[in-house]
PAPA-473184 format. One record per residue (C-alpha): x, y negated, z. Coordinates in steps of 0.02 Angstrom, whole numbers, plus 50000, padded with zeros to 5 digits. Each point is the difference from the previous one (the first is absolute). Example, Ala and Ser with C-alpha at 12.3 -4.5 7.8 and 13.67 -1.06 7.14 Angstrom:
506155022550390 500694982849967 
***
This chain:
569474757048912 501805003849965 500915002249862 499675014649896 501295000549850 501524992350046 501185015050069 500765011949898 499035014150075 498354990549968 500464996149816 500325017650000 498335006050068 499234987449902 500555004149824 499855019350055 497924993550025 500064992749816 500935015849922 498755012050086 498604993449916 500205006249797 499664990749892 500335007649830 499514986149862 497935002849967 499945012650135 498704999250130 501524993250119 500444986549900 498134993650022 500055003050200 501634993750028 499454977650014 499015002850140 501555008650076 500954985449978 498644988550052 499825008350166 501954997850018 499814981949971 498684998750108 501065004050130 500854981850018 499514989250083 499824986349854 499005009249895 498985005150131 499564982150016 500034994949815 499055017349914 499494988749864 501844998649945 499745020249941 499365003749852 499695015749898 499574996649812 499645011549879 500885005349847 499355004849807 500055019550052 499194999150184 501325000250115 500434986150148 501404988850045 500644991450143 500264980250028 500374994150132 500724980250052 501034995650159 499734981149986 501194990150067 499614985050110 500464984549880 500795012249858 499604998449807 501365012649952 499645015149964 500995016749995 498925014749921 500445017650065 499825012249850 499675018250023 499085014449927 499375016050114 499575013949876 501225013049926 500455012649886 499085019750039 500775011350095 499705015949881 502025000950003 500145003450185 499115017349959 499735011050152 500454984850112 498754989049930 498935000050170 501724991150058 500264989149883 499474982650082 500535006550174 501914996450019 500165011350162 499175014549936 501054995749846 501525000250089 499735015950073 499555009349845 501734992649930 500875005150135 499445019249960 500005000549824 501424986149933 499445009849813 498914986549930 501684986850036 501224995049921 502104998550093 499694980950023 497935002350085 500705012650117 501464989950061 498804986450024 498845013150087 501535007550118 500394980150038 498494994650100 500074983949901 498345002049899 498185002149987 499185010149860 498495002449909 498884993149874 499884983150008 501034993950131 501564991949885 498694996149852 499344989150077 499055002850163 501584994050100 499814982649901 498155000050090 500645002750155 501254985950003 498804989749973 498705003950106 501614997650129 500454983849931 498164994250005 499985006450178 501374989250052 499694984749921 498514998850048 500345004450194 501634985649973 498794986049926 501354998849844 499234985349889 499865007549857 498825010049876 500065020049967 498905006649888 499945019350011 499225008449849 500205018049991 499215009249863 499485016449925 500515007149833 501644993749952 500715017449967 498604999749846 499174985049921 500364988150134 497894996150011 500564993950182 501134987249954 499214994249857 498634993650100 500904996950141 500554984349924 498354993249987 499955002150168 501774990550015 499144985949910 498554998150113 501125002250170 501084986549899 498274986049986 499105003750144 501494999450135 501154987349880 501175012050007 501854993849914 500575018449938 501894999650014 500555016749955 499275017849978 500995011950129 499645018949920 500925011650117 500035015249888 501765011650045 501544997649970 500475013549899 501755006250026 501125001549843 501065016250074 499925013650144 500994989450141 499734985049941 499714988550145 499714983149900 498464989250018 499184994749818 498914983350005 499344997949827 499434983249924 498895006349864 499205015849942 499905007449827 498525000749889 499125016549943 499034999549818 499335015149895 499874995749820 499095015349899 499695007349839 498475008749925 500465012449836 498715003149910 500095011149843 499035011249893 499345016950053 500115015349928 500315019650009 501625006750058 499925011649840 499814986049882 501144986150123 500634990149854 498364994749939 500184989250188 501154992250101 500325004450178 499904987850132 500975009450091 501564995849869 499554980750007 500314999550166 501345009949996 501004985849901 499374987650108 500445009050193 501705001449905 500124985449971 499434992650166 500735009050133 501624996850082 500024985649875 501404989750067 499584983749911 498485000550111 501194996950155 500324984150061 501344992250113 500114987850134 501604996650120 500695015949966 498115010650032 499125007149881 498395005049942 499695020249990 499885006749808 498045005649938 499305014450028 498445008749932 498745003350163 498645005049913 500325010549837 498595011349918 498535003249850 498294999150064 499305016149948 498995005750114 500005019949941 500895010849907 499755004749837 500885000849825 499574980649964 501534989250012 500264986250109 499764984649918 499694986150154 501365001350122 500514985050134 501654995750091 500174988050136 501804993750047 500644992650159 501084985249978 500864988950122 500114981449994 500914986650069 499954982349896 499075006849839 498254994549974 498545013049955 500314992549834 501665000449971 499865017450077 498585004249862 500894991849849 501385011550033 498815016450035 499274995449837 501684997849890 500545017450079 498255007849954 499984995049833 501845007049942 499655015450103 498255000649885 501024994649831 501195015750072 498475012150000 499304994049849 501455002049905 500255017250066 498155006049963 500384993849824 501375009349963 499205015350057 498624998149902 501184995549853 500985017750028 498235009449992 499424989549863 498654994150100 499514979749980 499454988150161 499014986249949 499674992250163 501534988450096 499685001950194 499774982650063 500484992650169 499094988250073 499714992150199 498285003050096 499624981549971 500005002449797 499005017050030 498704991450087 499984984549887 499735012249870 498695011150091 498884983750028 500214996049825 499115016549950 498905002650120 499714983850079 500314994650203 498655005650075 500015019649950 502134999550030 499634990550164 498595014650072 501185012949917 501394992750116 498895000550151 499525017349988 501785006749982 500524989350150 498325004550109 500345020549953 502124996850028 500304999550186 502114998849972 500514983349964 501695006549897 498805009749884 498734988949965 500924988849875 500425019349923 498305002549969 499204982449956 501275000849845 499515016849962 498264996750010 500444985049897 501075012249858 498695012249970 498814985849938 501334993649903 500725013249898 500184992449829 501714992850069 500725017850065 501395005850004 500354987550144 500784995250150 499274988950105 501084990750163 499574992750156 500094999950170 499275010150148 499984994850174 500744995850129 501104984749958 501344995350142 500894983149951 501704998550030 500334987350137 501544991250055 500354986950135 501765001649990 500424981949941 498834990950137 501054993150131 498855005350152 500455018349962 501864996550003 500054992350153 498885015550059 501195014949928 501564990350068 499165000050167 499515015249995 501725007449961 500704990450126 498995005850125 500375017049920 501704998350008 500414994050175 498365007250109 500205018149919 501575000049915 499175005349810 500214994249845 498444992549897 499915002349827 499184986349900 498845008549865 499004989249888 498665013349932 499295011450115 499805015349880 498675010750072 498594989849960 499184990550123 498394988550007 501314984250015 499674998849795 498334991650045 500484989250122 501074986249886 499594997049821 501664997349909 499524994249855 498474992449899 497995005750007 500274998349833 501225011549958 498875013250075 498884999249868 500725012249875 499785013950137 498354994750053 499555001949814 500725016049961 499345009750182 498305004649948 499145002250172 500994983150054 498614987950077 498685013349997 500725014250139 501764993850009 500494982850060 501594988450029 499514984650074 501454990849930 499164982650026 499735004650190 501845009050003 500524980349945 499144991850128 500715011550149 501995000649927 501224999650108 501835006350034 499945018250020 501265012250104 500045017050049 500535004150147 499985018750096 500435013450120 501595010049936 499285019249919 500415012549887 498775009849886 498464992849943 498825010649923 500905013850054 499595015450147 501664993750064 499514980550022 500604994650141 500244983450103 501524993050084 499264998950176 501404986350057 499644987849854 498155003250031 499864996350178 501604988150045 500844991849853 498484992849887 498804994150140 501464990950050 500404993849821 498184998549949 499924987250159 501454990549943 499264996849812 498444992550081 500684988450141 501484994349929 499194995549829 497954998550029 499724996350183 500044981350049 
***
């Protein structure tokens, strides 16, 4: 058989095949879309020959990913090619949603109607120089590189190892790489398998409209969600002092949290984005003239060297003065209506909640009341919500309170930057960079759009984990890290992509030159000139 991916026409077609099949995260697509990429693999001739070196494997929520292992002749090291194939909906493409994962038809539509584009799209559009659609920059191009680079080394006999894992879900939870480093580990034993670096090939995402530069990134930031639970004291909106809002208590504490800069951090001159509040509301469920008194906020924050705990230490200093804020505020109201407040609104972590809950009720009744919240809570994010609200309403002598924790998902921050390996690697690659294509490569060390690389090299202890895995109340029952396993599979990580512009966005779009010329021929260069014997 010839060769199948190794033009730029057939990377082309090839990628097109990938893109036409949607596969919106926990859509039907996303479930269909392994045995598309099995039947690609299936194709070559080694794999034809050595089925047993697929796998599909199961994740916690149902859905398949793909393994599978060129094995080199005599090799033990071992280059894993990371990739994920779901994405984000396609609800923004409106009346061209039947288009969306079909870049002609895409094209065309463009091409009639530039009004859903901004200047810089339909310049890129007019150019000829790019694909778009959903999915094809983040990261279904990634995917097909790799396929391509599987294609040829097998059909070449290189002696070395590639590993391709390509997973579902990482625009969500990341259920697919989560387990897919089980499934890392057990490649690792059963072929002795020496993993020397984890290749993700998510985009490079261009800084500028024009900018023609190259970004190879050595790390990728972590992702947490620390939240709060208010709980106050009801009561009617004629009589509201004879309450407290939790509404207002989270008021002071959103204040205080958001677009906190203290929360950034810096490394080499990059820095972390400031907090946000993602999630922000009471949970009444109906109106009527009661006042809110349990209200939740969940913020995103951004990592790069802190630990869960020293991320939580500092959540927890900035709770409590935004709570001493409130407090004091409430008082003096009540003061200027001579009213009196007896009760002082403690703060306190999920950990302490539940130590107290058992204390009162015991561990059997909190563990069954646990279980049913997490058995009736399909969303991971709200499930911590609602095991410390289930945990609150039996434990009302302590209100007014706020109760912290954290909510899932949890992306550590990863960073290979300071392993010599990877500097040889980016200097190669801007080499060839520089004198093949004439482009400059910028040298990033935290990939900041989130990326499944955060399980693939634990930077710091299992033990310093623990404060999260305490304080994330459906951790170890529906939501897993398997930071022991994580260990055991570390390696140097790098990030390495196609050119695009976009992501997320009815205007994503893929450079179709980087795509199809420049990083097959850089991708080859990583593996041969530092993996291959």
């Amino acid at each position: 058989m010839g060769l199948l991916w190794q033009t730029y026409e057939d990377r082309e077609q090839l990628l097109k095949d990938l893109v036409n099949q949607e596969t919106i995260t926990n859509s039907p697509g996303e479930l269909k879309f392994p045995k598309l990429v099995e039947q690609k693999l299936l194709k070559l001739d080694y794999f034809q020959q050595h089925q047993e070196h697929i796998t599909l494997a199961k994740t916690e929520d149902n859905k398949d990913l793909v393994n599978a292992l060129y094995k080199g002749a005599t090799a033990t090291k071992t280059v894993v090619l990371i990739s994920h194939f779901d994405t984000v909906g396609i609800d923004d493409f409106t009346t061209y949603k039947d288009a969306a994962c079909n870049p002609d038809k895409l094209a065309q539509l463009f091409t009639e109607n530039r009004g859903n584009l901004s200047d810089a799209a339909v310049e890129d559009l007019q150019s000829g120089d790019y694909l778009f659609g959903r999915g094809i920059m983040d990261m279904k191009a990634g995917l097909m590189l790799h396929l391509s680079l599987l294609e040829k080394a097998s059909t070449e006999q290189w002696d070395v190892n590639l590993l391709l894992v390509t997973v579902p879900d990482e625009e969500v939870n990341s259920s697919g790489m989560r387990k897919a480093v089980e499934v890392i580990e057990q490649y690792q034993q059963d072929f002795n398998l020496d993993i020397a670096l984890h290749l993700n090939s998510e985009p490079t995402f261009q800084q500028e409209t024009g900018d023609p530069s190259h970004a190879i990134y050595s790390g990728s930031i972590g992702k947490i969600m620390p939240g709060v639970l208010c709980y106050g004291i009801e009561t009617h909106v004629g009589n509201p002092l004879s309450g407290l809002s939790s509404n207002y208590m989270n008021s002071y504490i959103t204040q205080a949290i958001e677009y906190n800069r203290q929360f950034k951090e810096q490394y080499e001159g990059e820095f972390t984005p400031v907090p946000v509040a993602i999630v922000n509301k009471d949970i009444k469920e109906a109106y009527d003239v009661q006042t809110p008194f349990r209200t939740f906020a969940l913020y995103n924050m951004f990592l790069f060297n802190k630990t869960p705990q020293a991320l939580y230490r500092q959540f927890l200093d900035v709770v409590i003065k935004a709570v001493e804020r409130c407090e004091s505020d409430w008082l003096n109201i009540l003061e200027q209506e001579n009213l009196q407040f007896d009760s002082k609104i403690n703060v306190l972590t999920y950990e302490q909640l539940k130590q107290y809950a058992v204390e009162q009720y015991g561990q059997d009744y909190i563990d069954s009341l646990i279980d049913e919240v997490l058995n009736n809570t399909p969303e991971l994010h709200l499930q911590s919500v609602k095991i410390a609200d289930e945990l609150m309403k039996i434990c009302r002598d302590i209100t007014p309170a706020v109760v912290t924790f954290f909510a899932p998902p949890y992306y550590p921050a990863v960073n290979s930057s300071q392993e010599p390996i990877v500097n040889d690697i980016i200097n190669t690659v801007t080499e060839i960079n520089n004198q093949q294509f004439k482009r400059a490569t910028r040298r990033i060390n935290y990939f900041n759009g989130i990326s499944d690389s955060s399980y693939l090299n634990l930077n710091t202890s299992v033990e310093k984990m623990e404060v999260y895995a305490d304080n994330t109340p459906s951790f170890n029952h529906t939501y897993h890290i398997p930071f022991d396993t994580i260990k055991n599979i570390s390696a140097p990580i790098i990030l390495c992509g196609p050119r695009g512009n976009d992501a997320h966005k009815v205007s994503e779009r893929l450079n179709k030159t980087s795509a199809f010329t420049e990083l097959p021929i850089v991708l080859e260069a990583i593996i041969k000139q530092y993996f291959c014997k």
